[in-house]
N, C-alpha and C positions, 0 to 999 in steps of 0.2 A: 137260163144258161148255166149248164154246172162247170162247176170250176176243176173239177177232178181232168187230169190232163192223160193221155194214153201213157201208156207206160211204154219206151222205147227199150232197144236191148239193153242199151248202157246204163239206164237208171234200173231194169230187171239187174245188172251182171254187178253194180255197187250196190244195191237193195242184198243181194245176197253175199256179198263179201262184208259189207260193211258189219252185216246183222253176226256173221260167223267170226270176225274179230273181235267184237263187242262182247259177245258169247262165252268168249276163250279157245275157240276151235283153232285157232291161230294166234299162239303167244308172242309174246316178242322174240326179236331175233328170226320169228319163220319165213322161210324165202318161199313168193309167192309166185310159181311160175304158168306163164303167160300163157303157151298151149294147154297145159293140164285143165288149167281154171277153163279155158274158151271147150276144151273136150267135154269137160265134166256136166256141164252149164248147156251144152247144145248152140253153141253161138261162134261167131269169128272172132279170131284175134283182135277185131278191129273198138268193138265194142269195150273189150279185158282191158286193150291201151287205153282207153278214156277213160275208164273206171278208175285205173291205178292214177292216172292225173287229178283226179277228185279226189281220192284219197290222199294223194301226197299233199292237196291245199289245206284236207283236213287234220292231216298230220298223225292220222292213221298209220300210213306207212312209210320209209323212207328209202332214199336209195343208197345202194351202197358198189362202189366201184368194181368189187369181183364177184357179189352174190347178188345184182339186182334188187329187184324190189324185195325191200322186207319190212315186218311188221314191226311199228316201234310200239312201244310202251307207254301208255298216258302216265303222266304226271299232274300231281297235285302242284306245282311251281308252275307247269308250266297252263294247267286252267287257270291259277292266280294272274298269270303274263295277261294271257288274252281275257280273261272276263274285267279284267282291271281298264285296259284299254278297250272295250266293249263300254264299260260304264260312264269313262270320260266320253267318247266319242258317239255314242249312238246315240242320246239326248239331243244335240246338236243338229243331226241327221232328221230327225225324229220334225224336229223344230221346220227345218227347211219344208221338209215335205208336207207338215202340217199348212203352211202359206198356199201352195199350190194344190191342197184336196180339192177334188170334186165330190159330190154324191154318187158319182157312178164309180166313180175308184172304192169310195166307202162303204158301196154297196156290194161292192164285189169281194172287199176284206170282211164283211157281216158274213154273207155266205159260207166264206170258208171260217170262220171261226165258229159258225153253225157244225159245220163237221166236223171242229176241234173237239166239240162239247160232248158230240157223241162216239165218239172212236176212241177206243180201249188199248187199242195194239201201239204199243212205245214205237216200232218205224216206222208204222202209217199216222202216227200223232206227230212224229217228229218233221215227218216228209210236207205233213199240213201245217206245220207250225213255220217251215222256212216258205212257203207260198202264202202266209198270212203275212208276217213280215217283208216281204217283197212287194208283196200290194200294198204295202202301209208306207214304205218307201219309194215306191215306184213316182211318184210325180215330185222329190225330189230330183232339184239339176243337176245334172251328170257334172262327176268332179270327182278330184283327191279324196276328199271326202265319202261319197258314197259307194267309188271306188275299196279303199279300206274297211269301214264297215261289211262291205261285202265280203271281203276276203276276212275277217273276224269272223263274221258268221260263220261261212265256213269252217273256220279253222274250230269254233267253238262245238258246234255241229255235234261232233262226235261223243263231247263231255254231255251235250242237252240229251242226247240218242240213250247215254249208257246210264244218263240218273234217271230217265222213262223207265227202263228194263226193271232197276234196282229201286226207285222210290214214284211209285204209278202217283200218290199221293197228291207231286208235283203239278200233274195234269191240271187236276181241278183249282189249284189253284193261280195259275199260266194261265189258264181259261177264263178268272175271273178278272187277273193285269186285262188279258185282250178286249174282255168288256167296257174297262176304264178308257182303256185308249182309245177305240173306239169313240165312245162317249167323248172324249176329251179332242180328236179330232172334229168331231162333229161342233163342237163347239167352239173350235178353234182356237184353246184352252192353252199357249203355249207352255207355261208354265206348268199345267197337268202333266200333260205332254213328255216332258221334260222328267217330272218326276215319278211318272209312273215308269217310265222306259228304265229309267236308272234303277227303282225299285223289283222291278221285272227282271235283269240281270242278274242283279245282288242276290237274289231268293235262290235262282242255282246255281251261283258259287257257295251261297252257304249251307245249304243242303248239299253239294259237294262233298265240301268243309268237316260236316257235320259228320258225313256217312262214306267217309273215305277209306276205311277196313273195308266195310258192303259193297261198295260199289268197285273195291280191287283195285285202284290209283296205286303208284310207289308214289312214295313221298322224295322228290329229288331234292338234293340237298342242294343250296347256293353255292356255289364255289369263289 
């Protein structure tokens, strides 16, 4: 069974907007408007609307009261906000769901992290890396919890997408966390578990961190 899923217009219409912000094709401040994108693209408005709500979870873009939708700006503060709260909370996540693996959920996070291993392109790496995660948490219980993490992912998304672009290096070694976890699910290793997931995080925020001129982040100042 492959796990590669069809690509509908809405994931074609944010696969191509996402990739042209991350890019620079669209700086901050630029107002993205809603027919143009759906002309340009071959597609209905209907598909651009969900797109731009994806975006705004990943914080891509924001809105603004008399210009609509516009492109914000990544910040280093604000990757620190979310990968900070990704590192406390996904461990936890990570934990629940490991109780409730099966082999047939674990077989189907192996596959796609089969595809992880061999895929070069930073937003077909990044698109497979939020579907390995998802299966890896998918037999935790629905809650507050997994709820949030979900929307971190999200929101994190965009920083994991744009240090693929900027530092490919990451891959391989994201590929070799997912081997541990794996492993460590199979085992039912809570505490692996636990510290691979927090270790997994940490690596790119600090390659962030590290390569934040390269990778083009402003650095927002705390106020």
């Amino acid at each position: 069974m492959s796990t590669r899923r069809p690509q509908t217009a809405r994931h074609y219409v944010i696969s191509i907007l996402r990739s042209e912000i991350l890019d620079g094709r669209h700086g901050p401040g630029t107002r993205l408007r809603q027919e143009e994108i759906a002309s340009r693209l071959g597609v209905s408005t209907t598909p651009v609307r969900e797109a731009f709500r994806d975006l705004l979870s990943e914080g891509l873009v924001g809105e603004d009261t008399h210009r609509g939708v516009v492109v914000r700006g990544l910040t280093l503060f604000d990757a620190r906000e979310v990968f900070a709260m990704r590192m406390a909370l996904e461990p936890l996540l990570a934990v629940q769901a490991l109780r409730n693996a099966t082999r047939t959920h674990l077989d189907e996070a192996e596959k796609i992290h089969k595809q992880l291993c061999s895929e070069r392109d930073p937003e077909k790496w990044s698109a497979l890396n939020v579907l390995f995660h998802d299966q890896l948490h998918s037999t935790a219980p629905p809650g507050r919890l997994a709820t949030t993490v979900s929307s971190l992912g999200r929101a994190a998304g965009a920083y994991v997408n744009l240090s693929m672009h900027f530092l490919p290096k990451l891959m391989d070694a994201n590929n070799r966390d997912h081997a541990e976890l794996l492993c460590a699910y199979r085992e039912f290793d809570e505490l692996a578990a636990q510290s691979i997931t927090r270790r997994h995080v940490e690596q790119t925020l600090r390659a962030i961190e590290e390569d934040t001129v390269l990778i083009g982040l402003a650095v927002e100042a705390q106020n």
